[in-house]
C-alpha angles and dihedrals in degrees: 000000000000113000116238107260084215117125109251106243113247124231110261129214103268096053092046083056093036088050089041089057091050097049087051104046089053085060108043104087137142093286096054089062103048105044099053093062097042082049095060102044090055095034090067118156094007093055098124095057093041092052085050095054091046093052087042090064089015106046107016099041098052089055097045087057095055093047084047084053094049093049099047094052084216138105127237094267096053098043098049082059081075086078097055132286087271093052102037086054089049104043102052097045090055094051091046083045091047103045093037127046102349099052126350100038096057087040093075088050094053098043093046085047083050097037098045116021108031099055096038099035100028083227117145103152135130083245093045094053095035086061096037095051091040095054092044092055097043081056095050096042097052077053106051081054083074117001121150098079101047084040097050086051103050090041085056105051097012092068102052090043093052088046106054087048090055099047083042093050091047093045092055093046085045088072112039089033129095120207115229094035087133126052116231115265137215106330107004090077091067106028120008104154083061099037084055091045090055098033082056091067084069087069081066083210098133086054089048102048084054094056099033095042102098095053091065078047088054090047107060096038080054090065085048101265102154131185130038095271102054089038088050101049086040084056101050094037080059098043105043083047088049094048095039087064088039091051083046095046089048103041083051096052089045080050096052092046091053096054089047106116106225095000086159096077088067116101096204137005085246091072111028074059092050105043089039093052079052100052090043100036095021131229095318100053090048084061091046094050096045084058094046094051084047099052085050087049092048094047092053098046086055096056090042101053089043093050104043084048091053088050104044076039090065093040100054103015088176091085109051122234101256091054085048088050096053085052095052092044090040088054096041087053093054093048090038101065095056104091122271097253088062082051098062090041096054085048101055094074101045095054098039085063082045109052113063088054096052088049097050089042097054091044087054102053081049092057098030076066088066105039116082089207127072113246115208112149087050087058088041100050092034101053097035085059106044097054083049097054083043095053082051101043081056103050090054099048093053084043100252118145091344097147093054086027108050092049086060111049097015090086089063113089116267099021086142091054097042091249097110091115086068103084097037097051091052093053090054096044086055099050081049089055088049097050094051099044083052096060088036093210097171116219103284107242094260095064086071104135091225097053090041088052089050096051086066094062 
């Protein structure tokens, strides 16, 4: 079939920026405003290396994701089948499951009752947060019945709003506050840059890019921007806007944290951010701001609970996707009134089984753009070992099985910092390389990045 001769049509300015709003707002999220400033208080003297290892996982891999997305041309369901049938139906549930009702979505219950009525009410009970949260679900699941146009409208003026608040609240910390006012903890004192790398995974926007990814693809195809080249450059020139806003929001609040005197007695982000936006704006800009970083929750919850119930609705289309949704908001409910700190703790375990595979597999659909040969046992045996070692990694750090378990990972690099998948996963990546350059199998016709790319419209 002959190609059109027509010139593809580039990606303007306004929907790079358009693209570049979206992304962000799909970011930015409850947990991207409560690490940074905790980050920053126990990162102390050795602020500058920490905030580059949390951008590093917290900024750079969710856009490398995104742009892993773009060139594959598939969403995350069909690339983790890459890793076999039984990874790519694991994989994916337990991302949905995890930024969705186990962790993120309770998570923007948890941060608006901190944020709000904590600070302003002095309220921190069990009844407090079981109303609270109650009320907050009914609202976003009267929402998700319907969300893209309450969504569409809060993302448009909801973002510039929450980020000229912010600015405005650095800007005004910038100047009454002094950097170095808190000492660094634990182990930032010894390794920083990878305590903040780590400490980056808790944003989930990696995850998030992976499962989100297809819909910037959608989008631009949506403004008329055809074949793999101009989608793809629409797609990096978005991301890397999007994350350059993100790196700045975050380094600011780190900035803020660090210059915090006495941060550690905090006992979140959520509300070192509130109390600090009182003493600088006063009362009236604490409760603002406690609207404004509702309004964000409730517009992510929304989009998180619509969009785990569209995928478990294709999975299992038996069950339709608002009882699906009532699932996903009854269980994020329940999860959402312990206190924030149980949250995060819940949610330790969990990404830290999910990350090693996110990041092999986004730097595998990267790769998988400049090979001409499809490498599939690199995607198999690098996968398969990284969620094991994972598995393991996991086990040992909740105490289960340690003393079978440490003796048999602890030898790897980076086991104290929770990076000792690294190294295995690289040597199976490469014996998979090997395996596939060996039988030499090119990449089928329909794997074409700009026919894959059409087949989402």
């Amino acid at each position: 079939m002959a190609r059109s001769l027509a010139t593809p049509k580039q990606a303007s300015f306004s929907v790079i920026a358009v693209t570049s709003m979206m992304l962000f707002s799909m970011f930015f999220g409850a947990g991207n405003l409560i690490f940074p400033p905790m980050l920053g208080v126990q990162a102390g003297e050795n602020f500058i290396p920490a905030i580059a290892g949390f951008i590093t996982t917290g900024v750079l891999l969710p856009a490398l994701a995104v742009i892993a997305i773009a060139l594959s041309g598939n969403d995350m369901r069909a690339l983790t089948m890459r890793g076999g049938k039984i990874f790519g139906l694991i994989f994916p549930v337990l991302v949905y499951l995890s930024i969705g009702v186990f962790y993120a979505l309770p998570r923007t219950a948890a941060v608006s009752f901190s944020t709000i009525i904590t600070p302003n009410f002095g309220w921190d009970g069990i009844g407090a947060r079981i109303l609270f949260s109650l009320a907050f679900f009914v609202i976003a699941l009267a929402l998700s019945f319907e969300p893209s146009g309450i969504v569409d409208k809060l993302g448009k003026y909801l973002t510039p709003l929450l980020l000229i608040l912010l600015v405005l609240l650095i800007a005004i910390a910038a100047f009454n506050f002094e950097p170095g006012a808190n000492h660094a903890q634990k182990t930032y004192v010894d390794s920083p840059f990878v305590t903040g790398f780590v400490e980056g995974y808790l944003t989930m926007d990696s995850l998030a890019g992976l499962a989100f990814g297809i819909m910037c693809v959608n989008a631009v195809r949506e403004k008329g921007i055809m074949g793999k080249t101009e989608v793809v450059k629409a797609i990096i020139l978005s991301a890397v806007a999007a994350c350059m806003i993100l790196g700045g929001i975050y380094l600011g609040l780190g900035v803020l944290g660090n210059g915090t005197v006495n941060g550690a007695g905090f006992a979140d982000g959520a509300i070192l951010l509130a109390t600090v936006s009182g003493q600088l704006m006063g009362p009236a800009g604490a409760v603002v701001f406690g609207l404004i970083v509702f309004l964000a929750c409730m517009s992510t919850a929304v989009g998180l609970m619509g969009s785990a119930a569209e995928y478990f609705n294709a999975t299992v289309p038996k069950i339709s996707y608002k009882v699906w949704l009532v699932i996903i908001s009854f269980v994020g409910f329940l999860v959402s009134i312990s206190s924030l700190e149980t949250i995060l703790a819940i949610a330790g375990p969990i990404i830290g089984l999910l990350y090693p595979s996110a990041i092999t597999l986004i730097f595998l659909a990267i790769l998988q753009n400049f090979v001409a040969r499809r490498l599939d046992m690199t995607f198999k045996l690098a996968l398969i070992v990284s969620m094991i070692w994972a598995l393991l990694m996991c086990l040992d750090s909740l105490g289960w099985g340690s003393a079978v378990i440490a003796p048999m990972i602890s030898w790897a690099p980076g086991y104290q910092e929770q990076l000792s998948w690294t190294l295995p996963t690289l040597v199976a990546a490469g014996i998979g390389a090997a395996i596939d350059f060996s039988h030499k199998v090119p990449l089928a016709k329909n794997e074409n990045h700009d026919e894959v790319l059409a087949s989402t419209n």
